[in-house]
N, C-alpha and C positions, 0 to 999 in steps of 0.2 A: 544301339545307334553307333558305339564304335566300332564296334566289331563287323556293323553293315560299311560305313567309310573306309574300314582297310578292303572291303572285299572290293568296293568302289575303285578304289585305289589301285588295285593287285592288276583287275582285269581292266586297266585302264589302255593299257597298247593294246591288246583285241580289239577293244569298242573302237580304239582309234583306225585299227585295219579295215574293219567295219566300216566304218564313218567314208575311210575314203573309196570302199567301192562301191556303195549302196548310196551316200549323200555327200556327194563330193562340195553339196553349198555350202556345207555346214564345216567345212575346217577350221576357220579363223573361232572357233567356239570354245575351246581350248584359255587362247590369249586373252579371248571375253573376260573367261572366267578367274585367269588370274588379275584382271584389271580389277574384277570386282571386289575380288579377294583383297586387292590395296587399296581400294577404295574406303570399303567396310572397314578393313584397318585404322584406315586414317578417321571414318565417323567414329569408329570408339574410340579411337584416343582424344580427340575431340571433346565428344559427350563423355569422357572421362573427366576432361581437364573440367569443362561446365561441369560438370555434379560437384568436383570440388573446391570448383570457388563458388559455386550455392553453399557445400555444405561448411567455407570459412565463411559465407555472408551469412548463412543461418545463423552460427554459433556468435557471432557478432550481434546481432538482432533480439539472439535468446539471453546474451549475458544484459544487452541495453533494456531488455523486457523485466527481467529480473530485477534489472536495478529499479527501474521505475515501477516496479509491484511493490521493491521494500520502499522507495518514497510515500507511496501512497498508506503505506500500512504503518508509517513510523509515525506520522503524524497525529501527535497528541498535543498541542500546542492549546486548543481550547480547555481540555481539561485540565492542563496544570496553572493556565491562568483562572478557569471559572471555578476552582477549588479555592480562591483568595476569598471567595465570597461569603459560603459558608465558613472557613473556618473565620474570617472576621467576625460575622456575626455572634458563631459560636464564644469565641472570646468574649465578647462583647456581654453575650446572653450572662456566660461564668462571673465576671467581673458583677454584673447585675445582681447576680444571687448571691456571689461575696457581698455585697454592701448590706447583704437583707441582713436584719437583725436573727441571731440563732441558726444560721445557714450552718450546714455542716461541708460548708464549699472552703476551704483553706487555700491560704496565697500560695501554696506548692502547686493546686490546680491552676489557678489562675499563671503562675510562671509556666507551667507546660504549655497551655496554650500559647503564651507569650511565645514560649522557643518553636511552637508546631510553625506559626505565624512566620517566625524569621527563619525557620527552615523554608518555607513557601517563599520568601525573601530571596533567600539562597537559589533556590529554583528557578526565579526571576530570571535573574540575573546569568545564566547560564542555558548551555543548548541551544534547542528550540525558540524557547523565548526571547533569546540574547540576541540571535540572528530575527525576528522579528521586531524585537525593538530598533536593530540596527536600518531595520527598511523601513520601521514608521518612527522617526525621530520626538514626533510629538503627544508617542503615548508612554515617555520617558516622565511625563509629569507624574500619574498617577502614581509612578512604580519608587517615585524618587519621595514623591509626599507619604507613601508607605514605609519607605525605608527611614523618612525622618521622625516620623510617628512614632515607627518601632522602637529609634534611638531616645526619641524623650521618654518612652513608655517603660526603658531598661528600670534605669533611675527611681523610678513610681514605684518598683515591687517590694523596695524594701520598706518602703511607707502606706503599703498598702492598706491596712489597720486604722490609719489616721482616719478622722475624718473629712469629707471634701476630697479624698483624692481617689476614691473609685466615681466620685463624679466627673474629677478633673478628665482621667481615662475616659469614660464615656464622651466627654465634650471631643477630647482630641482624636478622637477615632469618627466620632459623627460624619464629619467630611466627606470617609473613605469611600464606603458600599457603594453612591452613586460613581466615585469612581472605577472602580474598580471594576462594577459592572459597566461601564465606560468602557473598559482597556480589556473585558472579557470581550465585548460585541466585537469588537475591532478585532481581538485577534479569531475569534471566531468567522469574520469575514476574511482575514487575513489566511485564514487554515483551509476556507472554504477556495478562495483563489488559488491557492496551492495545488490544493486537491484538481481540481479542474483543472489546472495546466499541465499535472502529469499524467490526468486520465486522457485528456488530448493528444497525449506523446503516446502512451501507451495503445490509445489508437491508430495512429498514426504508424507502430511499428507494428501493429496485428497487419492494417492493408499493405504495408511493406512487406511484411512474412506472406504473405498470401498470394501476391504476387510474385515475389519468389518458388513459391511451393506450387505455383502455376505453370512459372518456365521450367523448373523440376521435370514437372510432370511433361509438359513438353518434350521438355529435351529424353525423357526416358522413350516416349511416344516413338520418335524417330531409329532409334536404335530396331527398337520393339518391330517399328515396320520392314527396316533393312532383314532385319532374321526373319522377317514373314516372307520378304521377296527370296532370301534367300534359302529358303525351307521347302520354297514352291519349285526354286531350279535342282534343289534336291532332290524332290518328290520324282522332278522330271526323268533324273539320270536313275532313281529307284526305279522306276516302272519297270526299265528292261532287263533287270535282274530280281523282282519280285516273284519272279516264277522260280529260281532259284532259291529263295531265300522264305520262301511262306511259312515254309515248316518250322522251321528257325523262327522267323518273327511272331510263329504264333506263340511256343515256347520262353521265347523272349518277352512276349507282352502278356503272356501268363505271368513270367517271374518278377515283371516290373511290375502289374497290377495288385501282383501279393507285396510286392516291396510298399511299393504304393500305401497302400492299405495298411502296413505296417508301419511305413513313417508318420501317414495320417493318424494313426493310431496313438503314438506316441509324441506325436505335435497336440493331439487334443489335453492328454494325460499332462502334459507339460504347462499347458495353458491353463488347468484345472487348478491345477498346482500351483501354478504364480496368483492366477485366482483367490486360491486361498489364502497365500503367504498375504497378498495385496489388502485380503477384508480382515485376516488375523491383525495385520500393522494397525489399520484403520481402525478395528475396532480397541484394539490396547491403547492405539491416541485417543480415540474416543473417550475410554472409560477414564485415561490419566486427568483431559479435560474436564470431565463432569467431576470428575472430583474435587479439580483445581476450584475451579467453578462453584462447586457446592458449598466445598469447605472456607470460600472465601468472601460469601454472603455476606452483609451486614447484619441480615435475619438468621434466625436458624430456624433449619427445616425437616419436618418429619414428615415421612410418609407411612401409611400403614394399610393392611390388606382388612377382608372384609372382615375379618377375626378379628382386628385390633392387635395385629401381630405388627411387629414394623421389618417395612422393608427398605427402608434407607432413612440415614440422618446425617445433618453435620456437623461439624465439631461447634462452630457458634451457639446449635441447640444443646447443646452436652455443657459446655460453660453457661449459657443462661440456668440452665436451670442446677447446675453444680454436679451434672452424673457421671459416674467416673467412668468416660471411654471401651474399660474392658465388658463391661454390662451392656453397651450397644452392641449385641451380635444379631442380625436377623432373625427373624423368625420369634423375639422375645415381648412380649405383652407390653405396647406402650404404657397401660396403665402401670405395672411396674416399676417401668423407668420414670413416671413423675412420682413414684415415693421413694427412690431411693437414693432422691435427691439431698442435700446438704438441710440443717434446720432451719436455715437465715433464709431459704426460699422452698421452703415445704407449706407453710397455708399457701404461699401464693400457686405453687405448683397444682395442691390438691386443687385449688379455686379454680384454675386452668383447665384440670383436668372434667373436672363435673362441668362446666359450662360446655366443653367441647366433647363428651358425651351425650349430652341433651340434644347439642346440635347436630352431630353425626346420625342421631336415632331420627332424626326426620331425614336426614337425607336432602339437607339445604346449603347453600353456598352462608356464610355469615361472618362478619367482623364483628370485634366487641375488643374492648380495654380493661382486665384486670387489675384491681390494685390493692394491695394494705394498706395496713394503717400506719410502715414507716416510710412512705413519698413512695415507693416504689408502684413501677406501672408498667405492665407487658400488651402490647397491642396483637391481636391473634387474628390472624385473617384464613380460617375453615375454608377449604373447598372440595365436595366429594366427585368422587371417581367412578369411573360408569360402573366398574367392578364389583360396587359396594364397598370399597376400601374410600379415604381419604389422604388428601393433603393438606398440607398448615405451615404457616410462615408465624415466626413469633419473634418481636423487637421490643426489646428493652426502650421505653420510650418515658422513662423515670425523669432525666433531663429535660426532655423536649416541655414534659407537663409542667414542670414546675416554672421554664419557660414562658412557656403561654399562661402562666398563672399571674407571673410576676409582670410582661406583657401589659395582660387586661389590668393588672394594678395602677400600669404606670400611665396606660391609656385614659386612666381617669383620675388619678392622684397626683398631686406635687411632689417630686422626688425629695427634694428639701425636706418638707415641713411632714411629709405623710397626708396632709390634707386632701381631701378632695380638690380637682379643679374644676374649671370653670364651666366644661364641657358636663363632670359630674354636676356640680350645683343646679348650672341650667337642668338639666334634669326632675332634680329633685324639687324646685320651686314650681316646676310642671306640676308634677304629682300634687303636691301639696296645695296647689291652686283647682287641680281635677276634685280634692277629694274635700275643699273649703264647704262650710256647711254656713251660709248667709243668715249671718244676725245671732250665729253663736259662736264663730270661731274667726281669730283673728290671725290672718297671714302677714308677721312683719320681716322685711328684707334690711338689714343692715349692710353698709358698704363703708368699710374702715380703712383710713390711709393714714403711717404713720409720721408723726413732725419731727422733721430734724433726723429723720432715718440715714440721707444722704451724708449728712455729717458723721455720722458711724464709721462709716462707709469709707469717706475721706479721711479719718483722725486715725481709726482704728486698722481697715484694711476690709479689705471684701469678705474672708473669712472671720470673721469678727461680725461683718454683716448678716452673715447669713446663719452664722451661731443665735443672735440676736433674733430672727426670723422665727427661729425654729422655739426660742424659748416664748414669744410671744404666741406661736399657735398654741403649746399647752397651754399658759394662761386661758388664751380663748376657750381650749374645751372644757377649761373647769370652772368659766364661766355660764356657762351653758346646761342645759337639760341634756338625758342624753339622747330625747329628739331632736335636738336641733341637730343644724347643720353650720359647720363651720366649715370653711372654703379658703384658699389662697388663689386668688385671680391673676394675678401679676404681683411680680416689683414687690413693693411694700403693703401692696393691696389685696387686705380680708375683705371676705361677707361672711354674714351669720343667716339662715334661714329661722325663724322661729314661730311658730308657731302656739298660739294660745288656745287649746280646748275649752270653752266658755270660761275663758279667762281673759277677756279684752283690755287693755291697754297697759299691757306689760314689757311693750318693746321700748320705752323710755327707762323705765327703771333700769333694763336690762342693760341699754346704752352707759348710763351713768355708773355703772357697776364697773363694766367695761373698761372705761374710761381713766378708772381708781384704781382697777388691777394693773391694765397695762400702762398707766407713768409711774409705780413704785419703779426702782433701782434695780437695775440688771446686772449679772456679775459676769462681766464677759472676759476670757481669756484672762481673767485676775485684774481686769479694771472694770471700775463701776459705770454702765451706761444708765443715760435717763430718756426716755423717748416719752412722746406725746402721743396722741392718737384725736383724729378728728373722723366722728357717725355720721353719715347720714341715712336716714330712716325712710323708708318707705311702708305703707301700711294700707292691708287692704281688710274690708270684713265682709262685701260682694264678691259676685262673680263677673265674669267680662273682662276679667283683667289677663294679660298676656306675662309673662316672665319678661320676655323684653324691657314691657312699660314698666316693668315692679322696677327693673337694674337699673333702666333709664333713670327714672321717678330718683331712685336713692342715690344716683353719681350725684345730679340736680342737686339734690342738699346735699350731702357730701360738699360739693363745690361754695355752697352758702354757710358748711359750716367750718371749710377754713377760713372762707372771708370774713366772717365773723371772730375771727383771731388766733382759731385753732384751740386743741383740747376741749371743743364743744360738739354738742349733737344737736341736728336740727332732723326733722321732721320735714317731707315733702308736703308743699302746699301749690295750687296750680298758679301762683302771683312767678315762682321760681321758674315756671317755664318761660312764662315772657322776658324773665331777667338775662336766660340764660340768649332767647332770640337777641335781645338786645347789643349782649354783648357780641355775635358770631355778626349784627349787622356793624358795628365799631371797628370787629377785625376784617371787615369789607371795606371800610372806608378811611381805616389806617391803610390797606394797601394802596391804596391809592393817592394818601398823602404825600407820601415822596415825592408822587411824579406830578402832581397835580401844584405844586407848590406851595402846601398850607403847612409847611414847618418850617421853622424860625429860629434861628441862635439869639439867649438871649447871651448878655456879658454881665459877669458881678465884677467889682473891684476887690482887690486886695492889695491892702497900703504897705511898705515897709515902716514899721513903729519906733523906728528911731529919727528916721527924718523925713516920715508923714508924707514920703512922694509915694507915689502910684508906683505899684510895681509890674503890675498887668492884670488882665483879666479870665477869668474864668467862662469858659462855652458853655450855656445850658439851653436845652433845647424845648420848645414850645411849640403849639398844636392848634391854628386857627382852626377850627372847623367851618365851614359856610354857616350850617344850623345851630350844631350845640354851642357856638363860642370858642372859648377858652377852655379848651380840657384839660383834667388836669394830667399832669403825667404819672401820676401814682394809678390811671386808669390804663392810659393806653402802652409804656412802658414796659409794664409786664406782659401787656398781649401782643407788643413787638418781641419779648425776649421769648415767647409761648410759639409762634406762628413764624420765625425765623428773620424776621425783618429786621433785627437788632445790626446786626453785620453791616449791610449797607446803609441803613441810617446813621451807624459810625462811620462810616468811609464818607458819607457827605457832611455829615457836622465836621468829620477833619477835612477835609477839602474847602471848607465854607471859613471857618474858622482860620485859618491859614491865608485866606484869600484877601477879609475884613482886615486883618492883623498888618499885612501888608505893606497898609497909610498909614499907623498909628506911629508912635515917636522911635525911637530904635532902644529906648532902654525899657519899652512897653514891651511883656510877654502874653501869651495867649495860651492858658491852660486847656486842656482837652483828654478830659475822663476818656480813659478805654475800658471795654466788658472783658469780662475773661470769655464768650464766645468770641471776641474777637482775633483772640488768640488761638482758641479753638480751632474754629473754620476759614480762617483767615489768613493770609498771607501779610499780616500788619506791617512788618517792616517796608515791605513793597510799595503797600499802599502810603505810608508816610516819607516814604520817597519821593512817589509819585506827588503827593500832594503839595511838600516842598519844591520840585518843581515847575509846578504849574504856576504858584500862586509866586516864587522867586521869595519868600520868607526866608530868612537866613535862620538856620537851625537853632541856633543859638539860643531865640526869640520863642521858641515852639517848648513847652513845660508838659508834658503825658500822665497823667495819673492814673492811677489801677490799685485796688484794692486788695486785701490781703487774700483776699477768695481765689483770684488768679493764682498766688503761688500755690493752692492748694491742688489745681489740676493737674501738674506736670511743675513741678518746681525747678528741677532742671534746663526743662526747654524752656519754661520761661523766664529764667534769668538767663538763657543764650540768646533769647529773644531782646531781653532788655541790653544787652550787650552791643549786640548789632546796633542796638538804637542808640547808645552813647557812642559808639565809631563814627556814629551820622551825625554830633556835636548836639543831638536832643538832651535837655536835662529830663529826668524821673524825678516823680513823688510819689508815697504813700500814703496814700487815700484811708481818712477815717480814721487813722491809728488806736487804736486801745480800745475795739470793739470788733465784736464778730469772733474771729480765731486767730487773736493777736498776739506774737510770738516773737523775744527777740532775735528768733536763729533766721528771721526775714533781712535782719537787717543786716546781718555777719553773711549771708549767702550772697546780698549785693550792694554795692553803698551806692541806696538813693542819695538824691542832692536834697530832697526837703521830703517833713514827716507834715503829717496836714492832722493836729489835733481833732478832734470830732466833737461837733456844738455840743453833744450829752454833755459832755465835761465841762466846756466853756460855762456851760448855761445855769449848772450847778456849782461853779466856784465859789460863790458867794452864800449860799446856806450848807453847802455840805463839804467838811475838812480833808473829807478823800476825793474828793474832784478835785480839789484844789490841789492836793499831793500828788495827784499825778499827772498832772498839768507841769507841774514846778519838775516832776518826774522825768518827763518827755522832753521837755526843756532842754534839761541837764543833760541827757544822755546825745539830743541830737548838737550840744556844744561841743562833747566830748568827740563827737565822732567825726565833726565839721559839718553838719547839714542845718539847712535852713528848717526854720522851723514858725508852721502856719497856721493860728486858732480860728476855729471856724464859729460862727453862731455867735457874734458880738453882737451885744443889741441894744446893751446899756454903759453907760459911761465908765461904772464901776466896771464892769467886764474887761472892758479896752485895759482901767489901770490892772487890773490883777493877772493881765495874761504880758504887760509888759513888765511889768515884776519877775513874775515868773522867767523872762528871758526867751520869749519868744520873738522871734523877728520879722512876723508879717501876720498882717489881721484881716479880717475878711466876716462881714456879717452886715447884716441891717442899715444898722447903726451908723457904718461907713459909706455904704449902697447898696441901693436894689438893683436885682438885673433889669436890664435895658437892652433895646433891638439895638444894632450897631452903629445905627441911622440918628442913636440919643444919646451919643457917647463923648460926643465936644465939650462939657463940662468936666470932665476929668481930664481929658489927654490935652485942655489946656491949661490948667489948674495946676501950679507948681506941687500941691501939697494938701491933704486933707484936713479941713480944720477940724476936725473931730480929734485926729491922733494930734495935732499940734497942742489942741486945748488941755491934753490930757500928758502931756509929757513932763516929767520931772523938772524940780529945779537944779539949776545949774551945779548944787553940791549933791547932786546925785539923790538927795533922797526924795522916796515916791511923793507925790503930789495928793495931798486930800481933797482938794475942791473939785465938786461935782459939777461939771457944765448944769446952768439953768435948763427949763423946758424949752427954749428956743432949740437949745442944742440938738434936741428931739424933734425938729418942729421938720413937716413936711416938707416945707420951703429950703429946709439943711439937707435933705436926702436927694433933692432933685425931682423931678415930676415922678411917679407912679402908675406907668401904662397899663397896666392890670386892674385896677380898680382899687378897692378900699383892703387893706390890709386884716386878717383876724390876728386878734392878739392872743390867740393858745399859743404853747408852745409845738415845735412839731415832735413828731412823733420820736418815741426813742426807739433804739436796738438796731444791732447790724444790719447791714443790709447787702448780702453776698454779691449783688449786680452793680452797689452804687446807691447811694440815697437817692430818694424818689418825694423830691419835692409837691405841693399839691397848686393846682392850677391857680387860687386867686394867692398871690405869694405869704407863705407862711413866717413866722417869724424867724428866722435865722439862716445860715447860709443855703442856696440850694444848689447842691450838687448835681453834675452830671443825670439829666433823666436818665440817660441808659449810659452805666459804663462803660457800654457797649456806644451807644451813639454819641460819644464826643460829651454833651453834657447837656442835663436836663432843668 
């Protein structure tokens, strides 16, 4: 071709002498042609300059492509958060089989997990993660109550061994997993948005690149066609020297077609070659990934040919089974390689190995789990290959089982006690009712609740309670056969299933036995506890009976046989089901008391005993009913403090009380019991604001009583509770003094203004020398300290003189007055003085006074009328009473306290 352009060239003024004597039209063809020649110039440089701002917008496109490949490929934000999940568990699981007895699980295991955990913590907190929580501000919760978890859980390791504190770990981890699988979904949708928006970009620069490599193509097109035009006006000025030149061009396209054929030659060879280099690279990444891969299983893996020769393993199967690496070389007899494994897994090996010979010899796919006799357990999942050869995955799953072991334990056991629970018992009372044989075996269900557990609870500390728990279940099982069935249901609440094989009515003895073992003396934490226990019995010796009705049947007495005083057992009878209707229709038509208006404040007096005026009166609350009358509050009182009505029955006996108080004279005060639910759930100070002023009572006038039971909730808050209440000019008293869980560090924690003696003691002054000591006792301490001081339960003459001996300064009982509605209160509040205390006041040289007022002093006509009806002369009942004494509807002998020390007063 060059060598034909110079000849072009050479004989270029001939053609031109030519041209003009033969085609004179054709001169200007010359300056055509150099026009073209500038033309063409100018389209290459041109589609030069386009190729290379395609190929800087390519390389622009391919680096933004690039980037958004490694976006999309870096994205592991769901598995470094849905990793929190197992390993929580797992910890979780460890910490569980540390607590088992004889676990070969050690708090060094249990601390690694703890640091796997706050490495995952770590993780959190950083990268991926970090910049997600920065975009979902509100799945900072989960990651933060993880990280506070972790910090109380540091502290726990080194007490791990105690008891209670792999439970404690378990309670404060519970929370997490719904979290955490929480803050997994989010970021998994969070990864999932991601991904999507830079697969959209990455779209988005493929149709950009495409369109690029279209005008490419284009722009190369034009070029391409310019040298076709111009190849043609070649061809044209070839023609008339083609006769000159053939012999030449045939020569010439001989030597280009060898050339030809030679470069093509050596363009295939070269292609072949990058070919190769290209599958060599790929297949050494290959084999580096399968190995990465292989070697980096959780399982380990053998493969072997149809000889039982092996053709690949990885290093996970060489540590399972203990085989030392250099003895893996291809081509060596798996069976081999599970004997010449380590001793500590040679039965388990050989076991491995005979099961998965059996199963290779049929030629089946098959799973199974091997294990010995020290917990260990390999799960084997066989698969054969069209070859005759197989494959097998094998996972140490020794953990996992004893897992799921402990699991199904706890699924049906009390963690506490070891007992069975409720879910097991129900169970097993099935069974035991499926397999009853009528008229020779007797099915009894016992349901135990123990007395005075709560107080444990409160004196001792909750672990003290639940040491307590644990010592009453053995008790139970070694009161028992060892068919029975002993259970912990809840709280403080056993059942015992027992069953009598022609041995009928053995579930009372059984009870009473019961009863003997569990109130001896408990030795808890180095002090001695005593608890109660109150049975009830259900018994069947038919069929037709349901485990529900059996439970049901025995709550029912259970429930009759605390009412009956507790530390007894009663026996289910069907009179108790009506009782129990009765009472759920009472807690129907207590709720509707309040609003209905069938409750009533009554008022007691209480005199100062030195000069016999009235000091104020005391709120006790009463219960018209339309039908039953007069109930009493020893009935309905506890099933307001049961069914939560306690609360605002105090808010309106203090509202009501406040309101009546009002009109009375101004140095007349109005006492008003509070419950310690009231303190509870309550906003009390609020509400005693409130109620001051509504009714405009000056504080002053307003007296609060609470009992010792209150400081026992919260001692703290509630003496900053009583606090606020003396800022508001309210005086305090303590309710009941010297019963219940009476304690002088009540009175050093807060100085009440008066201590309120308790009728036991009043009532016993006179035949027993220690009521009277500590009467004279109380006395003295609340002179010492400045507080007033109130005997409750006066009811005979002598009582008045011995409690004014004693030194007390205000009296309150019978003897003085009965409560009254507010409506039959004009006899006191205009009554300078009560002639009861006057009658009974010393002579002027101070000493006590012997003369007993006659029976007139006594006489109905001195107390005032008696809206209630005819008075019993028992005494009322003794012993603390944690809510407040609970007077009985037709009034009893001596003072009645607050119904609910929750509702102002009963």
């Amino acid at each position: 071709m060059g060598s034909s352009r110079k000849s072009i060239l050479r004989n270029w003024p001939g053609r031109r002498s030519a041209l003009r004597e033969g085609e004179p039209a054709t001169r200007a063809q010359p300056w055509d042609g150099r026009a073209l020649q500038r033309a063409f110039a100018v389209l290459l440089a041109l589609v030069s300059v386009a190729l290379v701002v395609a190929a800087c917008i390519a390389s622009v496109l391919i680096s933004k492509r690039q980037t958004t490949l490694e976006k999309v490929s870096r994205y592991n934000l769901t598995w470094v958060v849905g990793q929190v999940v197992p390993e929580l568990a797992r910890f979780e699981s460890v910490v569980a089989v540390h607590a088992l007895p004889g676990t070969d699980v050690g708090a060094d295991t249990v601390q690694l997990w703890l640091d796997i955990l706050n490495n995952r913590l770590e993780l959190l907190g950083s990268g991926e993660v970090r910049e997600f929580l920065d975009r979902n501000p509100a799945m900072e919760e989960p990651v933060d109550e993880l990280r506070h978890v972790v910090a109380e859980l540091r502290p726990l390791m080194s007490h791990l061994d105690e008891p209670g504190v792999a439970q404690h770990i378990l309670e404060l981890t519970a929370p997490l997993p719904p979290q955490m699988m929480r803050l997994s979904a989010a970021a998994y949708r969070d990864s999932s948005e991601q991904n999507a928006r830079d697969l959209r970009q990455l779209t988005d620069l493929h149709r950009l690149f495409t369109r690029l490599l279209l005008g490419i193509i284009i722009c190369a097109l034009i070029p391409i066609g310019a040298l076709t035009y111009g190849n043609r006006l070649l061809r044209q000025a070839h023609d008339s020297v083609q006769r000159l030149v053939r012999d030449l061009r045939r020569s010439g396209e001989a030597l280009s077609d060898a050339q030809e054929r030679t470069q093509a030659a050596m363009r295939e060879v070269q292609v072949q070659n990058r070919v190769l280099q290209q599958r060599d690279r790929e297949m050494h990444q290959q084999n580096t990934r399968f190995d990465a891969a292989l070697n980096n299983m959780s399982q380990g893996l053998c493969m072997a040919d149809a000889n039982g020769r092996l053709i690949v393993c990885n290093v996970p199967f060489l540590e399972l089974f203990e085989i030392p690496p250099p003895l893996a070389q291809p081509g060596t007899l798996v069976a081999d390689l599970f004997r010449t494994g380590q001793a500590r897994r040679a039965v388990l090996a050989r076991n491995v190995l005979l099961r998965q010979q059996a199963v290779a010899s049929r030629y089946r796919a098959a799973e199974f789990v091997e294990e010995d006799g020290d917990g260990s357990a390999i799960e084997v999942a066989h698969e054969p290959m069209d070859d005759g050869g197989w494959v097998a995955t094998y996972e140490d799953v020794s953990e996992r089982r004893r897992a799921e072991a402990s699991i199904r334990f706890l699924a049906h056991h009390d963690v506490l006690t070891r007992l069975p629970n409720r879910l097991l018992f129900h169970e097993r009372v099935e069974q035991a009712l499926a397999t009853l044989r009528p008229g020779e075996d007797e099915v009894a269900l016992l349901c135990l609740d123990l007395d005075q557990f709560k107080l444990i609870n409160d004196t001792l500390g909750h672990p003290a309670g639940d040491a307590l728990l644990v010592a009453v279940g053995q008790r139970l099982q070694g009161c028992v056969r060892q068919d029975d069935v002993v259970a912990r249901l809840s709280g403080d609440e056993f059942a015992i299933l027992h069953v009598a094989r022609g041995e009928p009515e053995q579930a009372e003895k059984l009870a009473s036995r019961i009863i003997d073992v569990l109130s001896a003396p408990y030795s808890i934490v180095g002090r001695s506890a005593v608890v109660g226990v109150s049975v009830g019995i259900a018994v069947t010796r038919g069929g037709g009976v349901t485990a529900e009705a059996m439970l049901r049947n025995a709550d029912m007495a259970l429930y009759r046989a605390k009412e009956g005083g507790r530390g007894t057992y009663r026996v289910f009878e069907a009179a108790m089901e009506e009782s129990i209707q009765a009472r759920a229709l009472m807690q129907n038509d207590l709720r509707d008391a309040l609003f209905k208006g069938e409750l009533e404040p009554f008022y007691q007096p209480f005199f100062d005993l030195n000069s016999g005026r009235l000091s104020g009166f005391e709120s006790l609350l009463r219960w018209r009913h339309p039908q039953r009358g007069m109930v009493s509050p020893g009935e309905f009182i506890p099933l307001a403090e049961e069914i939560g009505l306690i609360v605002p029955m105090g808010d309106w006996v203090l509202k009501r009380a406040c309101t009546d108080a009002r009109d009375w004279p101004a140095h007349v005060k109005v006492a008003v019991n509070l419950s310690p639910l009231q303190f509870q759930r309550g906003d009390i100070v609020a509400v005693v604001r409130e109620a001051l002023q509504q009714s405009g009572l000056p504080p002053a006038r307003l007296e609060l009583e609470i009992t010792e039971s209150t400081l026992l909730q919260d001692n703290e808050r509630v003496v900053a509770t009583l606090g606020q209440l003396r800022e508001l000019g309210i005086s305090t008293a303590l309710d009941d003094f010297g019963t219940g869980y009476s304690s002088l560090s009540y009175l050093r924690s807060f100085a009440f203004d008066k201590i309120k003696i308790d009728q036991s003691f009043v009532r016993e002054m006179s035949r027993r020398p220690d009521s009277l000591a500590i009467v004279n006792s109380v006395a003295a301490l609340a002179r010492t300290l400045g507080m007033t001081t109130t005997a409750e339960g006066i009811e005979r003459p002598d009582q008045l003189r011995q409690v004014r001996e004693a030194g007390c300064t205000q009296g309150q009982g019978y003897l003085l007055g009965r409560p009254r509605p507010a409506s039959e209160l004009g006899e006191w509040l205009h009554s300078p003085a009560s002639p009861h205390v006057l009658s009974t006041q010393p002579p002027r040289s101070g000493a006590v006074g012997s003369e007993v007022p006659g029976p007139e002093a006594l006489a109905p006509a001195a107390l005032g009328p008696a809206p209630l009806g005819p008075e019993p002369l028992g005494p009322e009942p003794l012993g603390p009473e944690p809510l407040g004494p609970t007077p009985l509807g037709p009034e009893p002998l001596g003072p009645e306290p607050l119904g609910t020390e929750a509702a102002g007063s009963v």
